[in-house]
C-alpha positions as semicolon CSV with decimal commas, in nm:
position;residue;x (nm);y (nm);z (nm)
1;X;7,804;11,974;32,787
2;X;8,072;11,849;32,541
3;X;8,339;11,917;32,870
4;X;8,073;11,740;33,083
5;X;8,144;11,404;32,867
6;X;8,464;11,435;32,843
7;X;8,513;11,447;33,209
8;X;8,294;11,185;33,264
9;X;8,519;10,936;33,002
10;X;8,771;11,056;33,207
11;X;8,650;11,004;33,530
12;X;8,507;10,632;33,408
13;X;8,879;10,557;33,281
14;X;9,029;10,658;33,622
15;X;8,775;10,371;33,797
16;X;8,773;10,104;33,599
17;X;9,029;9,910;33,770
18;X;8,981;9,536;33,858
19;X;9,135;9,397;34,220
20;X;9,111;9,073;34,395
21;X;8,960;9,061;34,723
22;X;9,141;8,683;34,760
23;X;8,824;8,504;34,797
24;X;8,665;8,269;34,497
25;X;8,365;8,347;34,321
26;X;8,074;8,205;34,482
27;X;7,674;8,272;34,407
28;X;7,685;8,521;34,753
29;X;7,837;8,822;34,772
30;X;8,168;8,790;35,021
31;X;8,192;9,070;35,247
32;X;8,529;9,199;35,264
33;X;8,733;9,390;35,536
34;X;8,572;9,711;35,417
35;X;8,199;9,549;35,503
36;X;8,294;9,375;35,792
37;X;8,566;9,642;36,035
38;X;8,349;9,826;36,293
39;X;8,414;10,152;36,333
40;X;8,614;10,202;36,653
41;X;8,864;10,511;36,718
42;X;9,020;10,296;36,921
43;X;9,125;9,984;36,697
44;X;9,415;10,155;36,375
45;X;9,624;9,976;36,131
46;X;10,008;10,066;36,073
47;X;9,887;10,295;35,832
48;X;9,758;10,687;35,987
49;X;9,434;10,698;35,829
50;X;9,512;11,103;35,794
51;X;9,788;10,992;35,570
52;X;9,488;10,844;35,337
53;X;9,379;11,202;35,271
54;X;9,409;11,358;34,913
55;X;9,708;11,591;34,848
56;X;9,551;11,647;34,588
57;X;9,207;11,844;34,670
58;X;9,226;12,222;34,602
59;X;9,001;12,246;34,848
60;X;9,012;12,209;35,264
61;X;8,773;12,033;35,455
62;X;8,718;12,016;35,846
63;X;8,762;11,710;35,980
64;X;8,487;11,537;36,173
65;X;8,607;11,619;36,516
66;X;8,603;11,968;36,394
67;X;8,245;11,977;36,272
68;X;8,144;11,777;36,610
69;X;8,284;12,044;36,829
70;X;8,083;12,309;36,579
71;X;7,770;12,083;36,616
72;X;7,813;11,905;36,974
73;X;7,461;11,738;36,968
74;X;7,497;11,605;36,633
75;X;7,555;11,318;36,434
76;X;7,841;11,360;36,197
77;X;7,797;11,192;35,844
78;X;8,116;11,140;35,687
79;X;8,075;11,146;35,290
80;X;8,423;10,975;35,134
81;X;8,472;11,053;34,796
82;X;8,755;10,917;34,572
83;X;9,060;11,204;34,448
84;X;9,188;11,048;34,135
85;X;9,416;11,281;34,020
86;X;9,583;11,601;34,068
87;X;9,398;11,762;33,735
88;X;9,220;11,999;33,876
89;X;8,968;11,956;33,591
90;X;8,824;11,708;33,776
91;X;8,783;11,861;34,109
92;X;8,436;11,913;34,267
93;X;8,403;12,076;34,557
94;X;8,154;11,981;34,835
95;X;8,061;12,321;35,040
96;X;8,010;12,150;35,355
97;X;7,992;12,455;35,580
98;X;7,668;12,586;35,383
99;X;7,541;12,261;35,399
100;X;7,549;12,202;35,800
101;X;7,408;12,553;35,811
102;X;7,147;12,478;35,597
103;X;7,087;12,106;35,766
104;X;7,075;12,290;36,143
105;X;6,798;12,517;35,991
106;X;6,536;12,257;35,886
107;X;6,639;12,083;36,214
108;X;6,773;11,758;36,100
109;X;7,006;11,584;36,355
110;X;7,329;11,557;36,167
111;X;7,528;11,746;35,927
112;X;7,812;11,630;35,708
113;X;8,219;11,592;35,664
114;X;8,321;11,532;35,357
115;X;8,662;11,339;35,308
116;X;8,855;11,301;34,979
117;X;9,055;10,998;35,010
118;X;9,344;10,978;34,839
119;X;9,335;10,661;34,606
120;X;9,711;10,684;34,493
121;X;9,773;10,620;34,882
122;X;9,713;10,240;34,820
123;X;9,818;10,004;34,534
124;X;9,752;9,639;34,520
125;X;9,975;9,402;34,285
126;X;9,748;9,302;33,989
127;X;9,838;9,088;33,660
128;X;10,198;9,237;33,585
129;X;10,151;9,600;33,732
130;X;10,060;9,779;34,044
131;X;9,726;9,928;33,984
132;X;9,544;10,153;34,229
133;X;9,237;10,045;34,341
134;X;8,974;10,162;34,534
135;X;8,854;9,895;34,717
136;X;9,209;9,800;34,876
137;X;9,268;10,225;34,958
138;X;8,853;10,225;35,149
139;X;8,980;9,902;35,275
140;X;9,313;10,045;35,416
141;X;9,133;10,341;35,533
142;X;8,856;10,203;35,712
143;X;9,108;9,948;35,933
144;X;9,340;10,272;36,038
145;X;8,997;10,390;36,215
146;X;8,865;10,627;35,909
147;X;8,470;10,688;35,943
148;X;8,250;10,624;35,605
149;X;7,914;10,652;35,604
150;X;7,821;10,792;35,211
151;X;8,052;10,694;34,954
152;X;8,068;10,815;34,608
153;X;8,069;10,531;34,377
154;X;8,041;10,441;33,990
155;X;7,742;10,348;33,825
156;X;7,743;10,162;33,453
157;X;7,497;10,204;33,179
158;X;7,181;9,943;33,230
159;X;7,221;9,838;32,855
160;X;7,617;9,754;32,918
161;X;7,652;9,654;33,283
162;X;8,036;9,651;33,239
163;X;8,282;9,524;33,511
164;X;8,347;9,843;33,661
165;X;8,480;9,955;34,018
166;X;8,074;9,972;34,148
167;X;7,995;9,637;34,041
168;X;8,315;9,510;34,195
169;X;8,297;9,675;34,543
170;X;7,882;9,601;34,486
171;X;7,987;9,209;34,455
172;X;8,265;9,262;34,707
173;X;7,981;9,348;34,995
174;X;8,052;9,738;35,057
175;X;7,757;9,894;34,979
176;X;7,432;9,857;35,161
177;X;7,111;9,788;34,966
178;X;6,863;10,011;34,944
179;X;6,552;9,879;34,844
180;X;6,376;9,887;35,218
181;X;6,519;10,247;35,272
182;X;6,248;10,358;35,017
183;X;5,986;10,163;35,178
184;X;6,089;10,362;35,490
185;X;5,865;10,704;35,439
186;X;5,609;10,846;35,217
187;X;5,919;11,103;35,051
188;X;6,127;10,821;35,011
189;X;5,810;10,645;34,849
190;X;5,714;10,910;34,638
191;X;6,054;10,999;34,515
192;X;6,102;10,646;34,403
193;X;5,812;10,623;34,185
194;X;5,877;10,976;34,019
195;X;6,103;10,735;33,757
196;X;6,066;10,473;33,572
197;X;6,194;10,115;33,681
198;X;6,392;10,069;33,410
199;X;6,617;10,423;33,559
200;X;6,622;10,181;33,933
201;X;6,736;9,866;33,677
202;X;7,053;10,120;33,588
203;X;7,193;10,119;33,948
204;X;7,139;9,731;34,025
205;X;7,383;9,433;34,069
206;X;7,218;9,091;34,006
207;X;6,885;9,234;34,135
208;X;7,014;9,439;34,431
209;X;6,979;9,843;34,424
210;X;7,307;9,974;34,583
211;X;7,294;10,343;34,461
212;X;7,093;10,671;34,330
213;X;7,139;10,994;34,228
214;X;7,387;11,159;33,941
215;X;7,375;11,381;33,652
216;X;7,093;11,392;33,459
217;X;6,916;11,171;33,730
218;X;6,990;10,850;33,498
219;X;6,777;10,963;33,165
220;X;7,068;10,912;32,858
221;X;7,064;10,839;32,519
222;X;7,243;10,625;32,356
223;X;7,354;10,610;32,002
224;X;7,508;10,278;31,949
225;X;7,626;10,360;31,631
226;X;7,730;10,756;31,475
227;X;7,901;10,876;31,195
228;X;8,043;11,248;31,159
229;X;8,058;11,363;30,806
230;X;8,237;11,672;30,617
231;X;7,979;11,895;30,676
232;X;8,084;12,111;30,312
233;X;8,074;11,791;30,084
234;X;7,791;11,691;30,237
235;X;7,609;11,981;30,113
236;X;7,764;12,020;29,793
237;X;7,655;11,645;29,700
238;X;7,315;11,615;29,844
239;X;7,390;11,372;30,105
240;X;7,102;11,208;30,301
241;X;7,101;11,302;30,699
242;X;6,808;11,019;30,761
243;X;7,003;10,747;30,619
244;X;7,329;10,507;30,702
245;X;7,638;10,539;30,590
246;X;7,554;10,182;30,428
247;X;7,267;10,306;30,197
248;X;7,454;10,562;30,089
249;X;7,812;10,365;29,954
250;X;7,760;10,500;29,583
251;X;7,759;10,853;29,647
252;X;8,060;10,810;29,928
253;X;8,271;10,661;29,592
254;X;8,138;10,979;29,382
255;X;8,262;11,230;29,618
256;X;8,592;11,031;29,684
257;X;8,677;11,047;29,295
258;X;8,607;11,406;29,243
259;X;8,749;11,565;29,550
260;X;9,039;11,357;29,590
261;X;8,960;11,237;29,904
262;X;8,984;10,969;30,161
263;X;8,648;10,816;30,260
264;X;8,562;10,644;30,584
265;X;8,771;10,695;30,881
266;X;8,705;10,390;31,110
267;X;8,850;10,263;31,442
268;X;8,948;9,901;31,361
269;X;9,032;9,825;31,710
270;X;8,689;9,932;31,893
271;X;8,404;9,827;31,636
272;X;8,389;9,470;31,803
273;X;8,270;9,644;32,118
274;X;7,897;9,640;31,981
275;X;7,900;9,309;31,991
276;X;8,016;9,211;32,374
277;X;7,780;9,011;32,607
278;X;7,745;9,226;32,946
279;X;8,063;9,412;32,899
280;X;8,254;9,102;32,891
281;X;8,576;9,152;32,673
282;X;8,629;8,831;32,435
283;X;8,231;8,708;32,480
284;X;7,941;8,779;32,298
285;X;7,568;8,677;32,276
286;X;7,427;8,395;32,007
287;X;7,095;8,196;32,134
288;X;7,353;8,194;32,427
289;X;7,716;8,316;32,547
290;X;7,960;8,212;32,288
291;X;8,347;8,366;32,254
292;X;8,344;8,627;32,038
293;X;8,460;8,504;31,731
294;X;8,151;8,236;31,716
295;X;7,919;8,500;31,703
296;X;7,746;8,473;31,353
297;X;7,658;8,866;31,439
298;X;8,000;8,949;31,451
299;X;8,180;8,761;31,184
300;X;7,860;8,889;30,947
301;X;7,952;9,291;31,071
302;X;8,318;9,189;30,992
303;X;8,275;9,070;30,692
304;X;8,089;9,399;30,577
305;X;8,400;9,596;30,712
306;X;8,633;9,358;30,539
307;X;8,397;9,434;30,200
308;X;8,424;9,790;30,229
309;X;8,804;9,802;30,345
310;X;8,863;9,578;30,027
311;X;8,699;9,861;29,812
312;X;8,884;10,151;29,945
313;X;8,585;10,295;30,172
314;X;8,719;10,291;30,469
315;X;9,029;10,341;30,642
316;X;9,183;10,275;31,014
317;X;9,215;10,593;31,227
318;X;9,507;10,470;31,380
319;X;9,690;10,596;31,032
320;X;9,681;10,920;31,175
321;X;9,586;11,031;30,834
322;X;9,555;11,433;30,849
323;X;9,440;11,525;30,504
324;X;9,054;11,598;30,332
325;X;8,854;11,276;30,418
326;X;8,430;11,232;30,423
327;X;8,332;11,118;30,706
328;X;8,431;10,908;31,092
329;X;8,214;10,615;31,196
330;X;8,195;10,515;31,530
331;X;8,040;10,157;31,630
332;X;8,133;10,134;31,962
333;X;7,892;10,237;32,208
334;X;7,892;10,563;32,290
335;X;7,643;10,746;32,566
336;X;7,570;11,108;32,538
337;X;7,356;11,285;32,756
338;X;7,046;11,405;32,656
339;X;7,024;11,733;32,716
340;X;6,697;11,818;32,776
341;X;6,528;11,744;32,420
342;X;6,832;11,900;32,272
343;X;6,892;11,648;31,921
344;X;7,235;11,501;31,883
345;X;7,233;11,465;31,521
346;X;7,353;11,760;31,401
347;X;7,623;11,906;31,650
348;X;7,854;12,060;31,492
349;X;8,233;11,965;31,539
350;X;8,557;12,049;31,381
351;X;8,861;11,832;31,280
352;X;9,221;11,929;31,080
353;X;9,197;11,777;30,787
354;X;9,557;11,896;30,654
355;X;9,782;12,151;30,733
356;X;9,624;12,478;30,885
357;X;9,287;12,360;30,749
358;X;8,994;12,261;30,976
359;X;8,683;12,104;30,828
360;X;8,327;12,134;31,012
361;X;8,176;11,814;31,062
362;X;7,801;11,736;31,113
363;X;7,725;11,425;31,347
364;X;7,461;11,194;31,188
365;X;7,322;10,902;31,502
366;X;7,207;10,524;31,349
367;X;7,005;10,323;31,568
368;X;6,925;10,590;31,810
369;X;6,732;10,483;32,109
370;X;6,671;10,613;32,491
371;X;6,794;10,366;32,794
372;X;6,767;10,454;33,155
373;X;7,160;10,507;33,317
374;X;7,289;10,702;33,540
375;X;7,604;10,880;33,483
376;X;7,943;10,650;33,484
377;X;8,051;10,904;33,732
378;X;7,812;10,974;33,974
379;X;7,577;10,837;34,228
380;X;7,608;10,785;34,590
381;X;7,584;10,457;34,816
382;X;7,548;10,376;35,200
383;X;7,868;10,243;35,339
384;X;7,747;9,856;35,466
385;X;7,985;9,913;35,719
386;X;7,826;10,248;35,876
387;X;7,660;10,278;36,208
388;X;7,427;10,577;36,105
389;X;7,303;10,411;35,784
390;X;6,904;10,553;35,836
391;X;7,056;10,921;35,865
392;X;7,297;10,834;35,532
393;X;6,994;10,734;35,345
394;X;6,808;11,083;35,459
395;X;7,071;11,300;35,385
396;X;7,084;11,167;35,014
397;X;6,757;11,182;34,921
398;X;6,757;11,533;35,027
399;X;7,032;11,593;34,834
400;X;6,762;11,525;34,494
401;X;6,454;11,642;34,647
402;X;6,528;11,946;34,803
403;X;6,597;12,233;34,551
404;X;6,784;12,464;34,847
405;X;7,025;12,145;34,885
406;X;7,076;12,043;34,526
407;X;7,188;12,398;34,414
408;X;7,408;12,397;34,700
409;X;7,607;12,030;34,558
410;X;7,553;12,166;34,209
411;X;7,632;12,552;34,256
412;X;7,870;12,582;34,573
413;X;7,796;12,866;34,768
414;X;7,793;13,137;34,521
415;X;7,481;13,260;34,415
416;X;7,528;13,378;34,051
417;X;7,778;13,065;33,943
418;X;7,725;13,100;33,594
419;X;7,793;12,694;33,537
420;X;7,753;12,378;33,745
421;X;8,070;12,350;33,987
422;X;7,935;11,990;34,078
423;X;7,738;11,824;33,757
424;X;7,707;11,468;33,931
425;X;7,450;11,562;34,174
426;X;7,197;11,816;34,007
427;X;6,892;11,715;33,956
428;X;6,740;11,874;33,711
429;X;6,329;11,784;33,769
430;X;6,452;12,082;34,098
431;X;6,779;12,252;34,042
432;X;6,818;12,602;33,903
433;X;6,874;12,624;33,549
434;X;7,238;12,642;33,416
435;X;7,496;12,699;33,142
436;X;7,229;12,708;32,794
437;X;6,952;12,557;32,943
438;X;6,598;12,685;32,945
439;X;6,439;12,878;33,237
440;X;6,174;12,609;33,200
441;X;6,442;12,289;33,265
442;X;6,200;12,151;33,513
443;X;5,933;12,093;33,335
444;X;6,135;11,980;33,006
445;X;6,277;11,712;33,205
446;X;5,978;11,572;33,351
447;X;5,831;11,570;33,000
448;X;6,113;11,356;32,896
449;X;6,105;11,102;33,160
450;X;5,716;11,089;33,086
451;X;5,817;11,023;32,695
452;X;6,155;10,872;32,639
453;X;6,130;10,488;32,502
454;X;6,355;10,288;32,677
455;X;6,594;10,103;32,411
456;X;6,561;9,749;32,330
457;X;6,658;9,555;32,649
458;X;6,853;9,212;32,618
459;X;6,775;9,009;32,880
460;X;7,117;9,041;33,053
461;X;7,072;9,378;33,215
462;X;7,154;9,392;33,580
463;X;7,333;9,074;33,549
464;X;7,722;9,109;33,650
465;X;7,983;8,878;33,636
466;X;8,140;8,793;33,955
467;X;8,541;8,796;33,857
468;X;8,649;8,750;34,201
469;X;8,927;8,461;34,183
470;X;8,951;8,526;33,787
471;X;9,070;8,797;33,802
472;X;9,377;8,698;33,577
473;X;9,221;8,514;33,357
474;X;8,959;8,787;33,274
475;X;9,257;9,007;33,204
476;X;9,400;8,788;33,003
477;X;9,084;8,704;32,748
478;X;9,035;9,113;32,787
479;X;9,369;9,159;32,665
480;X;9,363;8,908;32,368
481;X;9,009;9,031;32,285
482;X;9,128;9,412;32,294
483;X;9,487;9,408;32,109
484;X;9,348;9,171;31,861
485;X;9,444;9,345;31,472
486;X;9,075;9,350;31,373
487;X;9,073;9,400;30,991
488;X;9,464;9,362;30,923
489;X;9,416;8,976;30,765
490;X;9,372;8,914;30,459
491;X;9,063;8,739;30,432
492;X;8,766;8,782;30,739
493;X;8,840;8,372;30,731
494;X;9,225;8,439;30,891
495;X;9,118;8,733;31,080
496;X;8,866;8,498;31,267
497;X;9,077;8,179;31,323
498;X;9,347;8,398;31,444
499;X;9,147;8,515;31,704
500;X;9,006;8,178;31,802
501;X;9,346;8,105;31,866
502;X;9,461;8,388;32,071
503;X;9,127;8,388;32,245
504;X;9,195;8,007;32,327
505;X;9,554;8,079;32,424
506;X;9,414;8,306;32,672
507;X;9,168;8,109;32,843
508;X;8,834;8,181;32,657
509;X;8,688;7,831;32,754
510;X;8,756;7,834;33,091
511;X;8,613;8,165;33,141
512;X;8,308;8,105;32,919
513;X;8,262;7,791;33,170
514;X;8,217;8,013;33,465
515;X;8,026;8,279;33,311
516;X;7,773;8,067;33,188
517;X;7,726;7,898;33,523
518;X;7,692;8,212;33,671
519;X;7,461;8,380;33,435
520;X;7,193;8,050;33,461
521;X;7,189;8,107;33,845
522;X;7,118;8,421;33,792
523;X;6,826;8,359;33,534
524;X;6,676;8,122;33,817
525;X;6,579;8,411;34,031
526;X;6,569;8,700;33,792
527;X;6,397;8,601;33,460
């Protein structure tokens, strides 16, 4: 499970790119040449669309004329996914001749081709570097005659509806909403109220449903704040696993004075994170959407860092420090999957804490609650743009409702695969149980949706910021927000007007103008 995250960080990292589709940010969604470019054979671009298609895929695929001349009286669905890179790590592989057989035998009229487009094939100038982007490759693809009908896409947590690649392309007009697609039969009905409309929230864009499915089918936890501590002088001193960090600052300056030892290990640069309205770098939320420095929240946390970095408590990981320290705190938000009942407090982890010595570390959660999100890295969307959108829709919520299909997308084709192959599709309320997981997964999970307490909701979610024509001035308040030296003043007073003024420098007002704008149109109709 721990590789599991750590691809999905990865994967998240790889997509979070911001582009500019050249058109101004309106209250509408604009539609660009993605949306808009029928799909003719007969009308290309300069560009060969077959030059769009990964290098990089360890696997080969038939192409759609292929497939039609297997299946002659069929509809061909053509699934585009996204190759990021050439780490194979972060390969899946989509077994698409098991799947047609399997489709032909329940005798539905199309069966699939799945095409991994090469991002790296298309590169858009962007603030001072060329950045890939996603939007500008599908874009590229679709105008040199490429088919798309299902598209794999990224989905952000409901509690932290971040700018990401799916809100973008969301805003941008590629994906088709769903909501009457699961008006459009009983199964589509029924599957649709198996979960809880806080999971549906997850995979909206201002009030518009443009995706399902992924690991975990949405459930998470997330622990805002976590703190791993030296699992041997924990023991040795008594230390309290049901309480902070904070309640605890006596007995952190015992065991620093006898052991010898550092005591906090903090990331100075990330803490702020906590505190960031809708995933908006340099905002934050106070009785309304203030920069981030003029949030009393904030400058109170900082000066409770600055308190404890005063009194030799805490130190900045970016020290690379390598000897015997206590414990790691982590404040920004962090989403682990959770694993079936399985507690995260209490995994086990080990760090060097000098030379050839490795310390076990037990990991403690504050402020644990349960939100509905699907995984950063998973989910699947309708192309807007497709001429077979009824048979996309079908083919995807077979995909999570028929066990035969999911264990196909999570397993491959081998029958004993001792490990998912494909972890953003299974669905584990029908999918065979894998890696450490109970023979009874199934019913676990359902349990869990029937239990889990959604965490505390602020009124944003599902609200995203359209940055289409500020693009660069987004980048630059993220920037001055991000490489800001949190806790390197030498008074929380200095460390606050100095970022006033690089937040200022950088454009904070104008952008706070436009948000806020935004965000009370969007209140009109949603709240």
């Amino acid at each position: 499970m721990k590789r599991l995250l750590s691809i999905i960080l990865t994967v998240t990292l790889c997509l979070t790119i911001f582009t500019s589709c050249g058109s101004s940010s309106e209250d509408e969604p604009v539609a660009t040449t993605a949306s808009t470019t029928e799909q003719t054979t007969g009308e290309t671009s300069e560009i060969d669309k077959d030059a769009l298609y990964s290098t990089f895929t360890l696997y080969s695929y038939k192409t759609a004329e292929e497939i039609q001349a297997e299946y002659p009286d069929k509809t061909v669905l053509v699934w585009v996914g996204f190759a990021l890179t050439a780490d194979s790590s972060l390969e899946i592989e989509i077994p698409t001749d098991e799947i047609n057989e399997y489709l032909d035998s329940i005798g539905k009229e199309y069966v699939l081709c799945y095409y991994p487009l090469n991002m790296t094939a298309a590169t858009v100038k962007y603030d001072t570097g060329d950045y890939d982007s996603v939007l500008d490759c599908f874009t590229e693809y679709i105008e040199a005659g490429g088919q798309a009908d299902i598209l794999t896409v990224m989905v952000a947590s409901s509690d932290e509806p971040i700018i990401t690649a799916y809100y973008y392309n969301a805003l941008c007009g590629i994906y088709e909403p769903l909501e009457s697609y699961f008006e459009s039969s009983e199964e589509a009905i029924e599957y649709y109220n198996s979960f809880p409309e806080e999971y549906w929230e997850s995979f909206k864009v201002n009030g518009t449903l443009y995706s399902f499915g992924g690991f975990s089918l949405g459930v998470r936890r997330t622990d805002t704040n976590y703190y791993l501590i030296n699992t041997e002088l924990a023991d040795k001193y008594g230390w309290d696993y049901d309480k902070s960090l904070f309640e605890q600052l006596d007995l952190i300056e015992t065991i620093m004075t006898e052991e010898n030892c550092r005591g906090i290990k903090v990331n100075y640069s990330s803490f702020y994170k906590e505190f960031v309205f809708a995933g908006i770098i340099g905002t934050s939320y106070d009785g309304g959407i203030v920069s981030l420095q003029d949030s009393d929240s904030f400058s109170e946390s900082l000066e409770l860092w600055y308190e404890l970095k005063d009194s030799g408590l805490i130190f900045d990981d970016a020290e690379n420090y390598s000897g015997m320290y206590l414990a790691s705190y982590c404040t920004s938000t962090s989403t682990y999957s959770l694993n079936l009942g399985k507690s995260f407090t209490g995994e086990q982890t080990q760090f060097a804490t000098g030379d050839d010595t490795y310390s076990d570390f037990t990991t403690v959660a504050d402020n644990t609650s349960f939100t509905y999100t699907s995984s950063s890295s998973g989910g699947v969307s309708i192309y807007s743009g497709s001429e077979h959108k009824d048979e996309a829709f079908d083919f995807i919520l077979l995909t999570q409702t028929d066990s035969t299909l999911n264990n196909l997308l999570s397993f491959g084709d081998s029958e004993d695969a001792p490990y998912l192959i494909n972890y953003r599709f299974a669905n584990p309320l029908i999918t065979d149980s894998y890696g450490d997981m109970p023979e009874n997964m199934n019913e676990l999970y359902t349990e869990i949706l029937e239990t889990a307490t959604p965490a505390d909701e602020s009124e944003a979610i599902g609200f995203a910021f359209d940055v289409r024509g500020y693009e660069e001035l987004y980048a630059a308040v993220e920037s001055a927000a991000s490489s800001h030296s949190y806790l390197y003043y030498s008074s929380v007073e200095a460390d606050l007007a100095a970022l006033k003024s690089e937040l200022e420098e950088a454009g904070i007002d104008e952008l706070l103008e436009e948000i806020n704008r935004q965000y009370a149109k969007w209140k009109e109709t949603n709240l």
